[in-house]
C-alpha positions as CSV (number, residue, x, y, z in Angstrom):
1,X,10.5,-8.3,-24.0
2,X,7.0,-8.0,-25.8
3,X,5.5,-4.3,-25.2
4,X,3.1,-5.6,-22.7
5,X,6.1,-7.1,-20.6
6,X,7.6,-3.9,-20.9
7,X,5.0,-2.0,-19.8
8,X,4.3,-4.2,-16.8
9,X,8.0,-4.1,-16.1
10,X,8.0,0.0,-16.2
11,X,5.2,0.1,-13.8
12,X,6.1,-2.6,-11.7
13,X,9.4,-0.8,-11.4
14,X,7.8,2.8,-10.8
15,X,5.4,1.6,-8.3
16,X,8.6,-0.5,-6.2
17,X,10.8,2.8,-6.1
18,X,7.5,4.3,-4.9
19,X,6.2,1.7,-2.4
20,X,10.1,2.1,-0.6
21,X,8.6,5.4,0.7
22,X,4.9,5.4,1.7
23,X,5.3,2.8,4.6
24,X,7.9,5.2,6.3
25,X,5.5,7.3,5.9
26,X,2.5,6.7,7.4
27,X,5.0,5.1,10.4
28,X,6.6,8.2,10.9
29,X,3.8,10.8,10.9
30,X,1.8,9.0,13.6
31,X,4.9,8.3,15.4
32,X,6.0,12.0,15.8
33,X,1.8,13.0,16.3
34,X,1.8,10.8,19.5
35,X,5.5,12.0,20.6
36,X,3.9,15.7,20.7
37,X,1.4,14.5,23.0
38,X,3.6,13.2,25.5
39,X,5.8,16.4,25.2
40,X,2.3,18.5,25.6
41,X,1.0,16.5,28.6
42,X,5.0,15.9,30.4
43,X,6.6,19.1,29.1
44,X,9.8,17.1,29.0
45,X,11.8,18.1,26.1
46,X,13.3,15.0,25.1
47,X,10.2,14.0,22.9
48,X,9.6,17.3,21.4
49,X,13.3,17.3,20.6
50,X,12.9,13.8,19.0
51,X,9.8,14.6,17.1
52,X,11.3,17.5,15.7
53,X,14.2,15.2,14.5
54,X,12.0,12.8,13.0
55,X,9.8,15.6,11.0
56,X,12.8,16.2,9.3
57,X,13.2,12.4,8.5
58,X,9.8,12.4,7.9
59,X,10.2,15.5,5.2
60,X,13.0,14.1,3.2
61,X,11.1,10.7,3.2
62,X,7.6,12.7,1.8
63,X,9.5,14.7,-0.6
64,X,11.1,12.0,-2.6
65,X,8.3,9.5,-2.3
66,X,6.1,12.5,-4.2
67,X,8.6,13.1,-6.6
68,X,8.7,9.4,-7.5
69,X,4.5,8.9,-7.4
70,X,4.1,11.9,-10.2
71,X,5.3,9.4,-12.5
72,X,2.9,6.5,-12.1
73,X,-0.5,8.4,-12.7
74,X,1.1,9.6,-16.3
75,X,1.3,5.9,-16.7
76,X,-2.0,4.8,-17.0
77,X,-2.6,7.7,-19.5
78,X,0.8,6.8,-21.6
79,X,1.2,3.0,-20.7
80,X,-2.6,1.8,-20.0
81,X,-4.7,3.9,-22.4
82,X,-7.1,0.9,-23.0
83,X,-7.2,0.6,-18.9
84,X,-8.1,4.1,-18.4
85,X,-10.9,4.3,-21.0
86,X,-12.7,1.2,-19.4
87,X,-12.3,2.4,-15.9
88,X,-10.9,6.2,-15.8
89,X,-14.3,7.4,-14.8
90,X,-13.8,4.6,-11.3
91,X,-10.3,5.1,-10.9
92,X,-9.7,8.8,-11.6
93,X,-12.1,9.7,-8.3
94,X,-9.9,8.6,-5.7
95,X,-7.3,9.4,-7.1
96,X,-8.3,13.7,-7.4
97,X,-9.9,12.8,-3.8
98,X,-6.2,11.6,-2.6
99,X,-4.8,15.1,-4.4
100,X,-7.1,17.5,-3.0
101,X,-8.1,15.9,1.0
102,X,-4.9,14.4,1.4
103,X,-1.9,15.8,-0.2
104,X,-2.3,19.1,0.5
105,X,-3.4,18.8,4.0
106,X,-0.6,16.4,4.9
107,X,2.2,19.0,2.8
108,X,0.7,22.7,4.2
109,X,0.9,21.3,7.7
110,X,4.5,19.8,7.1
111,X,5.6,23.2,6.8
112,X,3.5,24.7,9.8
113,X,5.2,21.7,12.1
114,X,8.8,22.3,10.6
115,X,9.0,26.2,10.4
116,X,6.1,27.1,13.4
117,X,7.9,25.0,16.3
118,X,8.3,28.7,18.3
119,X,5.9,30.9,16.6
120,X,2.6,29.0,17.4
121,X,1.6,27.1,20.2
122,X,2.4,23.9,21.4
123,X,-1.7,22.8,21.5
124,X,-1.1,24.2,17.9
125,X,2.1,22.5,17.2
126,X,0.7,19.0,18.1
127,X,-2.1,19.7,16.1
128,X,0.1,20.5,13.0
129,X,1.2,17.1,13.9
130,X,-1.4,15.2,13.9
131,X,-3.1,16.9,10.9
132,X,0.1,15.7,8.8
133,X,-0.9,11.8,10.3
134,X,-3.8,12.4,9.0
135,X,-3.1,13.6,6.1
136,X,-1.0,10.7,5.5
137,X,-3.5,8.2,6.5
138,X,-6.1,9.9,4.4
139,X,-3.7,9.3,1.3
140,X,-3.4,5.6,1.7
141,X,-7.1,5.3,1.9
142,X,-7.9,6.7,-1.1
143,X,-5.4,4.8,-3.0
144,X,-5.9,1.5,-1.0
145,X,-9.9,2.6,-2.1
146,X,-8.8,2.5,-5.9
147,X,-6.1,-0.4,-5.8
148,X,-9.3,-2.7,-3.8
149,X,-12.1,-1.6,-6.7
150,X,-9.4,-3.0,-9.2
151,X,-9.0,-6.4,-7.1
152,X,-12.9,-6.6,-5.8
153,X,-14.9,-4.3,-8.3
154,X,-18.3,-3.5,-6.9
155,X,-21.0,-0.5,-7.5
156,X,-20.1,-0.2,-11.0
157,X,-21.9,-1.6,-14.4
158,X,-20.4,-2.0,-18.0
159,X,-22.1,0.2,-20.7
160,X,-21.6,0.9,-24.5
161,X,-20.5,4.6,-24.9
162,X,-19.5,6.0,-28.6
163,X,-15.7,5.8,-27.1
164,X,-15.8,2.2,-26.6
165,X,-16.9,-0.2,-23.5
166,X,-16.5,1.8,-20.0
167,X,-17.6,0.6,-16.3
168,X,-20.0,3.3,-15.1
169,X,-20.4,4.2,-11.4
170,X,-23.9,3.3,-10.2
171,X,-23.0,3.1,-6.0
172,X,-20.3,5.6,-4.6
173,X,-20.1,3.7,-1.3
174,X,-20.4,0.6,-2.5
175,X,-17.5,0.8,-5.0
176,X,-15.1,2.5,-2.4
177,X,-16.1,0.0,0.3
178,X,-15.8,-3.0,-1.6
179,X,-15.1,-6.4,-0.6
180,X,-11.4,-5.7,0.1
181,X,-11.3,-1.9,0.4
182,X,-11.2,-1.5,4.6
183,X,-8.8,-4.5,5.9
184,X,-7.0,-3.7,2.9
185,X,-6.3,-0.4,4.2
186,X,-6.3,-2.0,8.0
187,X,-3.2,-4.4,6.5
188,X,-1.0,-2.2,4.5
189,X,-1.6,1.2,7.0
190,X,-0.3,-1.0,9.7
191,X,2.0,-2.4,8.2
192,X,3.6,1.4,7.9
193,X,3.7,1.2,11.4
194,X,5.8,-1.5,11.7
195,X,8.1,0.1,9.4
196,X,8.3,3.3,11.1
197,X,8.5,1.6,14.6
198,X,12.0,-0.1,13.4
199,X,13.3,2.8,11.8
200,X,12.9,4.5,15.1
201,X,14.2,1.7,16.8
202,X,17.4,0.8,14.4
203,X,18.2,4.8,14.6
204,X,18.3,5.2,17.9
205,X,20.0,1.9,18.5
206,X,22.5,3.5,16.4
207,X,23.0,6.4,18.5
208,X,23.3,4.2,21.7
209,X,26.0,2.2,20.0
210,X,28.2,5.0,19.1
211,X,26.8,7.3,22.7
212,X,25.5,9.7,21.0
213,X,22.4,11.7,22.0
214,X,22.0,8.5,24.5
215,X,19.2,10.6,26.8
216,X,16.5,11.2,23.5
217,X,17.7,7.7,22.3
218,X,16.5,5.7,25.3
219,X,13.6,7.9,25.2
220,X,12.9,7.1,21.3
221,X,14.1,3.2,21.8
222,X,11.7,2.6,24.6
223,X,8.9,3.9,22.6
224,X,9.4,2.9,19.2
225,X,9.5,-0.6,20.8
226,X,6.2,-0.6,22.9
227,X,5.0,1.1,19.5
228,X,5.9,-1.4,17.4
229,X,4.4,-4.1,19.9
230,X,1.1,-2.5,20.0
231,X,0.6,-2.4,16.1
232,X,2.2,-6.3,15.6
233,X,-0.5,-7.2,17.6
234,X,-3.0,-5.8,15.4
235,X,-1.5,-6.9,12.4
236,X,-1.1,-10.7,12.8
237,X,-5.3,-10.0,13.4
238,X,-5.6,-8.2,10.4
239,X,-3.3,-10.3,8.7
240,X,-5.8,-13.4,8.9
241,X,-8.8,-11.2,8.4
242,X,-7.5,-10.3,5.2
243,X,-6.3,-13.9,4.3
244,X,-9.9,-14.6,5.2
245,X,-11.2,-12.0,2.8
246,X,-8.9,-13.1,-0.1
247,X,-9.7,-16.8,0.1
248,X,-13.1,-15.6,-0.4
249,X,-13.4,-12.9,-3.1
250,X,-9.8,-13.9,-4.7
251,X,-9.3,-17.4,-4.5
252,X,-6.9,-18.1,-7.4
253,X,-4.7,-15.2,-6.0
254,X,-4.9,-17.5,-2.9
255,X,-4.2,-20.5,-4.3
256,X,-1.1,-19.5,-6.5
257,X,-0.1,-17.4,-2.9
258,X,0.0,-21.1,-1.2
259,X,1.0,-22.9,-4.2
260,X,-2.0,-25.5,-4.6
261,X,-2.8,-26.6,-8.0
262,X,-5.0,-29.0,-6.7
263,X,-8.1,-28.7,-4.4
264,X,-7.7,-30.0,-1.5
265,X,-10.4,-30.6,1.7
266,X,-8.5,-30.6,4.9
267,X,-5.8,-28.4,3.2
268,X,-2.6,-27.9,4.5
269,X,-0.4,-25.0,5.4
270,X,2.6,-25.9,2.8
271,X,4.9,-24.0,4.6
272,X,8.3,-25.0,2.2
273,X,7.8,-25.6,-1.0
274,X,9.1,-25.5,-4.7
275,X,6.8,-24.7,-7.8
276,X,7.3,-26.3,-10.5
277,X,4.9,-24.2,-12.9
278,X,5.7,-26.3,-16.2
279,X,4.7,-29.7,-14.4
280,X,1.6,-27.7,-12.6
281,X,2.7,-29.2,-9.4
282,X,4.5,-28.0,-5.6
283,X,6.7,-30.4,-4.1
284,X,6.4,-29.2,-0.6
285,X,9.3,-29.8,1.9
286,X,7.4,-28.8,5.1
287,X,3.4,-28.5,5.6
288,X,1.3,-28.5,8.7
289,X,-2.3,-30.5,8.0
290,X,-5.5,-28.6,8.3
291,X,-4.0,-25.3,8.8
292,X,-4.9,-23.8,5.5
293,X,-8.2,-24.5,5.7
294,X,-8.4,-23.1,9.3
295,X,-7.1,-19.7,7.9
296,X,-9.0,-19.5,4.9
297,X,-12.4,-20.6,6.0
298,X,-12.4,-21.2,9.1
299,X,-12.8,-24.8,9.0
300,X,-10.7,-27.3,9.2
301,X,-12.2,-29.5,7.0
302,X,-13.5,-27.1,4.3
303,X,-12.4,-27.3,0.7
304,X,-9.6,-25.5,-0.9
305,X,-9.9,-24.7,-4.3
306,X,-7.0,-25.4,-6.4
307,X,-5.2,-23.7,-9.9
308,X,-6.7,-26.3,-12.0
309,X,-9.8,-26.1,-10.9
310,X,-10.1,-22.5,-10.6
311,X,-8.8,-21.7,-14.2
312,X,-11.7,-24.1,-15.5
313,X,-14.4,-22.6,-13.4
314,X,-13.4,-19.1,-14.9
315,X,-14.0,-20.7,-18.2
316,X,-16.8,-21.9,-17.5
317,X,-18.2,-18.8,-16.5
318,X,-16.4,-17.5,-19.8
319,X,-19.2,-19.9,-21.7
320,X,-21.9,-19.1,-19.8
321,X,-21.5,-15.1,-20.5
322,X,-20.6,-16.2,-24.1
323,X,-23.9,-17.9,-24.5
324,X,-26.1,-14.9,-23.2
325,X,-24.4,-12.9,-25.4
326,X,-27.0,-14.0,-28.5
327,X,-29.8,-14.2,-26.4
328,X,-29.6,-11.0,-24.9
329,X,-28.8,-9.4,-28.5
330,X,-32.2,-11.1,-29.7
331,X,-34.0,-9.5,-26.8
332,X,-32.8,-6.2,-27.7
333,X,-33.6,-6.3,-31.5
334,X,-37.6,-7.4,-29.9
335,X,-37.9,-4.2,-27.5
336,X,-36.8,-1.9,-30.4
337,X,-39.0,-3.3,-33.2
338,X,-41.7,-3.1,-30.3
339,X,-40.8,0.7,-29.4
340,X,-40.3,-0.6,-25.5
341,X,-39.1,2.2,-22.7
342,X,-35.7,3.6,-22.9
343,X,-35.0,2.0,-19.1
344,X,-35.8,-1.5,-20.6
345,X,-33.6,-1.3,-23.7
346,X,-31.0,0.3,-21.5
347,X,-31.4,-2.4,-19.4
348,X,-30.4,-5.2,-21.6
349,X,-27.8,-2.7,-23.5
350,X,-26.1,-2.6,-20.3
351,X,-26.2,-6.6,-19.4
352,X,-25.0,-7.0,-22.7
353,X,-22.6,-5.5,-22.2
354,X,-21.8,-7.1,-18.8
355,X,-21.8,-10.4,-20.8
356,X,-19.3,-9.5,-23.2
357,X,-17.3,-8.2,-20.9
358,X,-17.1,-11.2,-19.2
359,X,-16.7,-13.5,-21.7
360,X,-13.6,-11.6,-22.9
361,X,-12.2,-11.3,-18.8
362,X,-13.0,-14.9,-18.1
363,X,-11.8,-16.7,-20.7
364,X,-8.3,-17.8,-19.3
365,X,-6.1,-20.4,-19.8
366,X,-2.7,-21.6,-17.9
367,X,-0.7,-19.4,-20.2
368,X,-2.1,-16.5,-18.9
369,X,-1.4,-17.1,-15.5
370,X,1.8,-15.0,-13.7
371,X,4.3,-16.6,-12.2
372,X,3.0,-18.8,-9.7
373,X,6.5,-19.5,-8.0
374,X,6.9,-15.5,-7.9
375,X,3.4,-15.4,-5.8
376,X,4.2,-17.8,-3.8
377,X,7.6,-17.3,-2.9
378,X,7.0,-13.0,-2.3
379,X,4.2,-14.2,-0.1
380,X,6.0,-16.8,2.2
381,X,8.5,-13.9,2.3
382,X,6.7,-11.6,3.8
383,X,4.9,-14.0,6.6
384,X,8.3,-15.3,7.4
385,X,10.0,-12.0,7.8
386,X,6.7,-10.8,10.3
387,X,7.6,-13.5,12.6
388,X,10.8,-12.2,12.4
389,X,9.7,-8.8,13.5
390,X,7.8,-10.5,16.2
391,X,10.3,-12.7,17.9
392,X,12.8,-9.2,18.0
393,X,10.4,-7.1,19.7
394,X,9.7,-10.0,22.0
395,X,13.5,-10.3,22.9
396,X,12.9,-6.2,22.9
397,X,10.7,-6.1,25.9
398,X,12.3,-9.2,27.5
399,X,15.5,-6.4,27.8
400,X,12.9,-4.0,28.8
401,X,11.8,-5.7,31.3
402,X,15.0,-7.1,33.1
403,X,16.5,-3.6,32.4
404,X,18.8,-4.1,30.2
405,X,17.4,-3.0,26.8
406,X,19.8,0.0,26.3
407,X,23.2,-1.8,26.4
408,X,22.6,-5.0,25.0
409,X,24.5,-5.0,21.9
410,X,22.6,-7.8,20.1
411,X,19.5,-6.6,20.2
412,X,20.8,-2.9,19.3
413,X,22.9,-4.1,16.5
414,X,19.8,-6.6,15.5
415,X,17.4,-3.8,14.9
416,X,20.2,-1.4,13.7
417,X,20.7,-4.1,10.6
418,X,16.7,-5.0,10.5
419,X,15.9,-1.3,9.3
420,X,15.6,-2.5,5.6
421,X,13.7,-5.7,6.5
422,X,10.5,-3.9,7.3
423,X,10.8,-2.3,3.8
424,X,11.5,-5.2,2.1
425,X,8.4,-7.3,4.0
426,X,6.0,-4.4,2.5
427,X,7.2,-4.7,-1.0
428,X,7.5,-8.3,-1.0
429,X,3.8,-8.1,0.0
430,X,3.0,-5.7,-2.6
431,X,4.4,-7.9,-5.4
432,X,2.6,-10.7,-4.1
433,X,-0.9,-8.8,-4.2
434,X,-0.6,-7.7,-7.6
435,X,0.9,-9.9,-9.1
436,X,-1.4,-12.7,-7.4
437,X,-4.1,-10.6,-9.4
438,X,-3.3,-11.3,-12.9
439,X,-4.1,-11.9,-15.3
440,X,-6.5,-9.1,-14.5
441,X,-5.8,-5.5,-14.3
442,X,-9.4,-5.3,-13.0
443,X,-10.3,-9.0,-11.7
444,X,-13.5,-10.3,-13.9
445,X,-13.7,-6.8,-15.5
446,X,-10.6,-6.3,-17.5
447,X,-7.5,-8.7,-18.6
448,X,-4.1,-7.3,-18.6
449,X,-3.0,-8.0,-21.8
450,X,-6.5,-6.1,-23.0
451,X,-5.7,-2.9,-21.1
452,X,-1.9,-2.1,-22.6
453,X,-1.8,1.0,-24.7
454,X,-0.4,1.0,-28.5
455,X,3.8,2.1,-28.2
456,X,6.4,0.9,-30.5
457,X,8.3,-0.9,-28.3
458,X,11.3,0.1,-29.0
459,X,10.1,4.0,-26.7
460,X,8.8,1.5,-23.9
461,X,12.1,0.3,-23.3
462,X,13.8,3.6,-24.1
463,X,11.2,5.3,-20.9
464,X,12.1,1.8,-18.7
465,X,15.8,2.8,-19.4
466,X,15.6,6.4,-18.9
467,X,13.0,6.1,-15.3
468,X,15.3,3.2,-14.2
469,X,18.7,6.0,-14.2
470,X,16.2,8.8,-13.1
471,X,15.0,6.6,-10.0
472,X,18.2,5.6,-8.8
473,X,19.7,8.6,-9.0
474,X,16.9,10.1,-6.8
475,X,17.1,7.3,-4.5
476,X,21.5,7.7,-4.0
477,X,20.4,11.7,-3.3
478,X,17.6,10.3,-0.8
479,X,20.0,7.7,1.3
480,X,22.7,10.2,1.1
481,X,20.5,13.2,2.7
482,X,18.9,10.7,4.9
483,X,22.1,9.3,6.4
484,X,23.7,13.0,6.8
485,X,20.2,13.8,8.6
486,X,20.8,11.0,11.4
487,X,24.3,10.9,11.5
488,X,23.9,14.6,12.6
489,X,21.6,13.7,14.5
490,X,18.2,15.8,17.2
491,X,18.8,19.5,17.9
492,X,19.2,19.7,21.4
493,X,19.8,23.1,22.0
494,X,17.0,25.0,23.9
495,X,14.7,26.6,21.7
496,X,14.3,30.4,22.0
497,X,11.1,32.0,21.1
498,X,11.1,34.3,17.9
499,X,10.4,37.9,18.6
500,X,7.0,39.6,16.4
501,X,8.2,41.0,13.3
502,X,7.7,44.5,13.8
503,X,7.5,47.0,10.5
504,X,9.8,50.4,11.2
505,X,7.7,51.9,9.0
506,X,4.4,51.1,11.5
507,X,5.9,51.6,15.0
508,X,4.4,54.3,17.0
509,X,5.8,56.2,20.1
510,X,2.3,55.1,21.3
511,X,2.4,51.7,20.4
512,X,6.2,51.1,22.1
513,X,4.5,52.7,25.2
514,X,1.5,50.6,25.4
515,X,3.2,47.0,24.2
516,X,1.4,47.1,20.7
């Protein structure tokens, strides 16, 4: 491998180990904040027990998945240097906003939920709760902010500073709420639900199985499952609104998504398929006529752009930034010699160097594409398994519903054995995204190849080596804590409220008489 591949490699295999723990979660904080809600308005101990239960799920889960994020900001200092010079002064915002709101509102009140159950209140306990979902959600915002300015930059220009090119903030708001920035978050924060809905589901389906805890695991089953219904719902409507979106702003992602290397009017939803990247072609097995338009635009007759197409557009627009490149440098020699304002020579400074910028970014050829068959297949993946999840919460409330939900063993062993699909679907979709969005590390801005930083090759491989061992190992340490955590299962015993910590040293005859 060349030290680019490598360093895609080492980040693409940081960011996976990474991705296997934010879904959970988001799931699992909201989860246990609405569980505290019914405890506070019902009293009925079952869900405080089972929030409880999960918090401690939830804090294993947190713990490891911030232990294996550290890593990945180092990166783009030690692995994309070039990256973070161009776009540090973008991309390093959210990313201290994620640290400061986020983290440490989501980890102080972790410890205020875990270690406060019987020394605050319960109004306060819920609170702690929701502050941590919060928290949580807060932190995929701001990251989902800075992964959406990288695949749909907007509120930023390109100046000439005396360390090199860099992209310049001009709009705050614009640049965080680009294009892609809000159904991005809408997609993957939901998608978190899912994940903690069948991890609910396939742990208390595991208790049923072996009658263990059965009371707080009907109680968990029965809601994890309407849970889980709710926020499907959602999701095949944020689903299309973000294919929508994509088709739009990101059509070669699209098109390498649904394999079409040729544009198409009427096109169709290519449902099986092989690529064949070499011959630039798809030999579809099953397809449904119109649909792809439909779901891109709208329209069943509107025109799908294809690969081939696509990549010769972006060249085009390659030339026409190449030739404005003179004219613009012409302009600029005229307002010096002619001692114009400093806003009009900065002006044309700046579009020129928008224009080179874009004649560099643009300038693309077949070679540089990804893997098309990778896009394509992680994509169809992911859609396929969400029906999946569909059709078994379906069957779910069908056994809800004739009364039966608790002791079927299908469906119990079904979502049991589906607790890594939900996982996998989020990753899979992942992959697709960003890899769909090369061969830019910042689409139009910044090609990948032009962001890597300068590394013998020989350390790359030696860090890929040395992360791959260190990640495992912390994942073995995670399953093994996490299993032990369930297989022990909710403290049921009745909580008994903590006495105040009284000082020897500060206790009065008068303050034992009067209660103080």
């Amino acid at each position: 491998m060349d030290l680019l591949t490598l360093s895609r490699f080492q980040f693409g295999m940081t960011a996976f180990y990474h991705f296997l723990f934010v879904p959970l979660t988001l799931g699992l904080a909201l989860i246990i904040a609405i569980l505290k809600t019914i405890y506070l308005k019902t009293k009925d101990k079952r869900y405080d027990n089972l929030a409880m239960f999960l918090m401690k799920l939830f804090a294993i889960n947190f713990a490891v998945g911030v232990a294996t994020g550290l890593t990945m900001e180092f990166e783009f200092g030690t692995n994309w240097f070039k990256y973070s010079i161009l776009v540090g002064d973008i991309f390093g915002a959210p990313l201290a906003i994620e640290g400061l709101m986020a983290f440490f509102l989501e980890s102080t009140f972790i410890g205020l939920f875990l270690f406060g159950r019987d020394r605050v209140s319960d109004v306060v306990h819920t609170f702690s709760a929701w502050m941590v979902a919060l928290g949580s959600t807060l932190s995929a915002l701001w990251i989902l902010i800075a992964n959406s300015w990288m695949q749909t930059p907007a509120g930023y220009k390109i100046v000439e500073s005396p360390h090199g090119v860099k992209a310049v903030l001009t709009a705050f708001f614009e640049a965080a709420l680009n294009h892609s920035s809000i159904i991005r978050f809408l997609h993957c924060v939901d998608a978190g639900y899912i994940v903690g809905g069948f991890f609910v589901m396939g742990v208390m389906a595991y208790y049923l199985l072996k009658g263990k805890h059965v009371e707080i695991a009907k109680v968990g089953l029965k809601f994890a499952l309407i849970f889980t219904a709710v926020v499907s719902i959602f999701q095949i409507i944020f689903g299309d609104i973000h294919g929508y979106q994509v088709s739009n702003t990101q059509p070669l992602k699209m098109a390498m998504m649904e394999g079409k290397w040729e544009t198409e009017k009427g096109a169709s939803l290519d449902l099986l398929g092989v690529v064949d990247q070499e011959k630039q072609e798809t030999r579809v097995i099953l397809k449904i006529p119109y649909l792809l338009s439909i779901l891109s635009y709208h329209d069943p007759n509107a025109e799908f752009k294809g690969i081939k197409d696509l990549v010769k557009e972006y060249q085009q627009k390659a030339q026409e930034a190449s030739a404005r490149i003179p004219v613009l440098e012409q302009k600029l020699k005229e307002l010096e010699a002619t001692n114009a304002s400093q806003e009009e020579i900065q002006k044309v400074k700046d579009d020129l160097a928008m224009a080179k910028s874009q004649a560099k970014a643009y300038n693309i050829t077949f070679n540089d594409l990804p893997s098309v068959a990778t896009v394509f297949t992680t994509f169809h993946l992911m859609v396929y398994l969400g029906f999946f999840f569909a059709f078994v919460v379906i069957w779910g409330l069908i056994l809800l519903k004739k009364g039966t939900l608790y002791t079927n063993k299908a469906f119990l062993w079904t979502v049991l054995l589906s607790i890594p699909l939900p996982f996998i679907a989020s990753n899979l979709g992942w992959i697709s995204a960003e890899i769909g969005r090369q061969p830019w590390l910042v689409q139009g801005v910044l090609l990948t190849k032009d962001g890597v930083s300068f590394h013998p090759t020989v350390n790359v491989l030696f860090s890929v080596i040395f992360f791959m061992v260190i990640y495992t190992l912390i994942y073995i340490v995670f399953f093994y804590a996490m299993v032990k955590a369930i297989k022990k299962g909710p403290d049921t015993s009745k909580s008994e409220p903590i006495p105040p910590y009284e000082n020897p040293a500060t206790v009065t005859a008068f303050s034992k008489v009067n209660n103080i």
